[in-house]
C-alpha positions in Angstrom: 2.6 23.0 61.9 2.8 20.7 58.8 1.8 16.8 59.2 4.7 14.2 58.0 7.2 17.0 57.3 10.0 17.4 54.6 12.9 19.5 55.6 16.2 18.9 53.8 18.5 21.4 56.1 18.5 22.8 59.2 20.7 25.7 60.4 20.8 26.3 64.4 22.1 29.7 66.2 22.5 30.3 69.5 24.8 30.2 72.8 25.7 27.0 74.8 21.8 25.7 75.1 22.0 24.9 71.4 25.9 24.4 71.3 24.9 21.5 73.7 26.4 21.5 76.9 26.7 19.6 79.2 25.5 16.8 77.1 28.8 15.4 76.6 30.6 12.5 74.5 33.3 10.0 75.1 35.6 12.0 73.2 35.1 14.7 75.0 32.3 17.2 72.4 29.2 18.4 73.2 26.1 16.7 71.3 23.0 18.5 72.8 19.7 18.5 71.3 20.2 20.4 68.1 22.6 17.3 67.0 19.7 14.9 67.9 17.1 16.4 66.1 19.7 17.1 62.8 20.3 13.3 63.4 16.5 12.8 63.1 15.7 14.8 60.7 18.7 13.6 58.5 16.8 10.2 58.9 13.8 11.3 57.2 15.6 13.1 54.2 18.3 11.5 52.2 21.1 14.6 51.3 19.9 16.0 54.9 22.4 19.6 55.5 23.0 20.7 59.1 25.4 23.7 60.4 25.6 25.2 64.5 26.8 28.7 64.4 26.3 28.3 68.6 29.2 29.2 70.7 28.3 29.0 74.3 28.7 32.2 76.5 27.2 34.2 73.4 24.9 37.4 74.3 22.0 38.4 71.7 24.2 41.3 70.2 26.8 38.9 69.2 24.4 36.2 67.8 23.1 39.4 65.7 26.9 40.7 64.9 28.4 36.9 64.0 25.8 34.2 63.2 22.3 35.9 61.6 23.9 36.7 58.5 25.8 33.4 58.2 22.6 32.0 58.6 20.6 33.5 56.3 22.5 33.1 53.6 22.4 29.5 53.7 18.8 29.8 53.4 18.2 26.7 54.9 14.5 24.9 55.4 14.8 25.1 59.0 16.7 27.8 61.1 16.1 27.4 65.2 17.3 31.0 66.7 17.5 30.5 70.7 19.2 33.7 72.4 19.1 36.9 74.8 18.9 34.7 78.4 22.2 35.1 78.5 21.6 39.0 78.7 19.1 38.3 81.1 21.3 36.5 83.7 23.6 39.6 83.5 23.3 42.2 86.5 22.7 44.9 84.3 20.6 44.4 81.3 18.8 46.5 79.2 15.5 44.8 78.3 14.6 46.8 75.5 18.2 46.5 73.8 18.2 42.7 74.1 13.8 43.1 72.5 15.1 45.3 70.2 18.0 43.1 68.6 15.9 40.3 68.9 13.1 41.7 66.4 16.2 42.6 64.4 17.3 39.1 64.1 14.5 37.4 63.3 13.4 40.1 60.6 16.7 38.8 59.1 16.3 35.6 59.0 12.5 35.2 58.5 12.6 36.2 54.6 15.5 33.7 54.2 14.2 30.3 55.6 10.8 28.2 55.1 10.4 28.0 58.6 11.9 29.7 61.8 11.7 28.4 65.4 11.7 30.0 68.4 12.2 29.1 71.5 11.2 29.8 75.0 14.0 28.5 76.7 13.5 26.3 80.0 14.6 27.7 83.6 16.0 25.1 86.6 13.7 25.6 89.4 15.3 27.5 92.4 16.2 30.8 93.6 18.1 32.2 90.5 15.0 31.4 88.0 12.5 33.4 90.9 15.1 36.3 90.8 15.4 36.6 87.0 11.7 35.5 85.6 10.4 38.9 85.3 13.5 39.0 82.7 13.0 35.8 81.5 9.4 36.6 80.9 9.5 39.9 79.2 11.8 37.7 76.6 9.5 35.0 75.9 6.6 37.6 75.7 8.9 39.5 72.8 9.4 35.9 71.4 5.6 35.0 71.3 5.1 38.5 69.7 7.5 37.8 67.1 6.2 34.2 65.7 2.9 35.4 65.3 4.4 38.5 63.5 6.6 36.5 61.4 4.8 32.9 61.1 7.5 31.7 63.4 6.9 28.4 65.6 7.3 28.8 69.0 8.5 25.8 71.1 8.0 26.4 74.7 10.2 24.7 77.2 9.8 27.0 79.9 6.0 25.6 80.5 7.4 22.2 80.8 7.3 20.5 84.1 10.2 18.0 83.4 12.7 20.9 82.2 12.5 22.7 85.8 13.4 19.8 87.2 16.7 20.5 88.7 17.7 16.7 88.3 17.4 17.1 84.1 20.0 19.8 85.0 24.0 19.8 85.1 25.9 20.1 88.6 26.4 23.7 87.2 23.0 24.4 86.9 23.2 26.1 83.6 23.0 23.4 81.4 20.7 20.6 80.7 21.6 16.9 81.5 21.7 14.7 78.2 18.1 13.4 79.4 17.2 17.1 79.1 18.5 17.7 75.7 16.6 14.5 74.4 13.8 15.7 75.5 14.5 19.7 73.8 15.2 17.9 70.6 12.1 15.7 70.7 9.8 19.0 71.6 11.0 21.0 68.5 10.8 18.4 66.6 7.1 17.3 67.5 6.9 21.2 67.1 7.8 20.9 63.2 5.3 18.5 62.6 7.0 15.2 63.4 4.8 11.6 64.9 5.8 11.9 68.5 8.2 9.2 69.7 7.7 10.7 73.6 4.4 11.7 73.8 5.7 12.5 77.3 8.6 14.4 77.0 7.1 17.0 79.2 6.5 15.0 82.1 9.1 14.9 85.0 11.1 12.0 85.8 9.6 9.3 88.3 9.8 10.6 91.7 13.0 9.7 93.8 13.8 10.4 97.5 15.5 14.2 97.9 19.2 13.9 98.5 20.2 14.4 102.5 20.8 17.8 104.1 25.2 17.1 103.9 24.7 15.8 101.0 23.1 18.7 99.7 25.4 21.0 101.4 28.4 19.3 99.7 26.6 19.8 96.2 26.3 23.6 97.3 30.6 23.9 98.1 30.9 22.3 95.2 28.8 24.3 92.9 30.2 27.4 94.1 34.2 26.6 93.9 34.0 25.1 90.1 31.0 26.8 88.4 30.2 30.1 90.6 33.1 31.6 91.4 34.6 31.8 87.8 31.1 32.2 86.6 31.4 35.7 88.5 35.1 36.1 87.8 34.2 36.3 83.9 31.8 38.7 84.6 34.0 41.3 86.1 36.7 41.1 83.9 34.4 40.8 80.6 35.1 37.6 79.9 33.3 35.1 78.0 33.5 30.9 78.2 33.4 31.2 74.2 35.9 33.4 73.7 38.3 32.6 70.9 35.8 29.1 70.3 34.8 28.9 66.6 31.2 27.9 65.9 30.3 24.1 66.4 29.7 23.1 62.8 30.0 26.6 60.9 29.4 25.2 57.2 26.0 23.4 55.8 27.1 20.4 55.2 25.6 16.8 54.5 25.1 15.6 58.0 26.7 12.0 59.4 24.1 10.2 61.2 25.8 8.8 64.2 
């Protein structure tokens, strides 16, 4: 980790964690945490570059297949790589497949950036995290593994106590509230070597009351008819939500501080 830091570019790849969702705008985009820390960053270094290759619904062998190459060849200061839970969410998933295209991918792109970061991505607390963590796990041990291999920094989200906290999550539970990408985007970028501006990022939000059994019941119905049922539908006929989406911001370009 460097102090006071100088990066002039930043390339991100991933699926919809680093596309953004559900942090969304008023006209209708996706900003996410990745935009907020190029945003940062830009403000540091005059001539700041910033390009997303993320397209939400992407597995690890497509991230590998459409964005590491891309990537790498815009050598960029920083390049954030973030994928493979996808592959872990899926009924059938071959563990050492998704570790072995994940060692491919970042022996890629390590030669071709000053600094990689990897993640180890956060997980909404409730019964699908305890069902998939062995998954999950095996991942982030893979990931840890590879930074010390490669001199990659590893931010590590899944050990924070405010991103398992179902209320920085979407209603469809997948995707991080906007609160929740803040605080992503002010972890890597204390992680790069940046003063803190929230010291407590990692800390849950104040406590509040639970919401009522009905109400809770209603959240459930709704859940299921909007985000579960085509989530499954997709899966069985092969689907993906990012099908035919180009990547957010495919070129690195001088980035527009908003």
């Amino acid at each position: 980790m460097q102090t006071n830091p100088t990066h002039n570019s930043l390339v991100a790849l991933g699926d919809s964690f680093t596309e953004g969702m559900s942090d969304l705008l008023p006209d209708g985009t996706y900003r996410g945490w990745a935009d907020l820390l190029a945003g940062r960053m830009a403000a540091t270094a005059p001539g700041f570059q910033y390009a997303n290759l993320a397209v939400r619904g992407k597995l690890i062998q497509q991230i590998v297949d459409e964005q590491v190459e891309v990537a790498a060849a815009m050598r960029a200061d920083v390049v954030t790589l973030v994928g493979g839970l996808n592959d872990t969410l899926r009924p059938k998933c071959d563990m050492g497949r998704v570790r072995d295209l994940l060692i491919e991918a970042v022996e890629r792109l390590a030669p071709h950036c000053k600094q990689l970061v990897l993640m180890r991505s956060p997980g909404r607390q409730g019964p699908v995290l305890e069902r998939f963590r062995p998954r999950m796990e095996a991942l982030f041990a893979c990931v840890d593994e590879l930074a010390e291999r490669h001199g990659a920094l590893v931010v590590d989200l899944y050990g924070a106590p405010a991103l398992s906290d179902p209320r920085l999550w979407d209603v469809d539970r997948l995707h991080l509230t906007a609160d929740g990408h803040r605080r992503v985007a002010e972890a890597v970028w204390q992680t790069l070597g940046y003063p803190p501006e929230d010291p407590q990022w990692h800390l849950p939000p104040e406590a509040t009351l639970p919401p009522r059994w009905a109400a809770r019941r209603v959240a459930d119905a709704r859940f299921a008819r909007q985000h579960l049922l085509p989530w499954i539908g997709r899966r069985l006929t092969g689907r993906s939500s990012g099908d035919g989406l180009p990547p957010k911001r495919p070129e690195l370009l001088p980035y527009d501080i908003r």
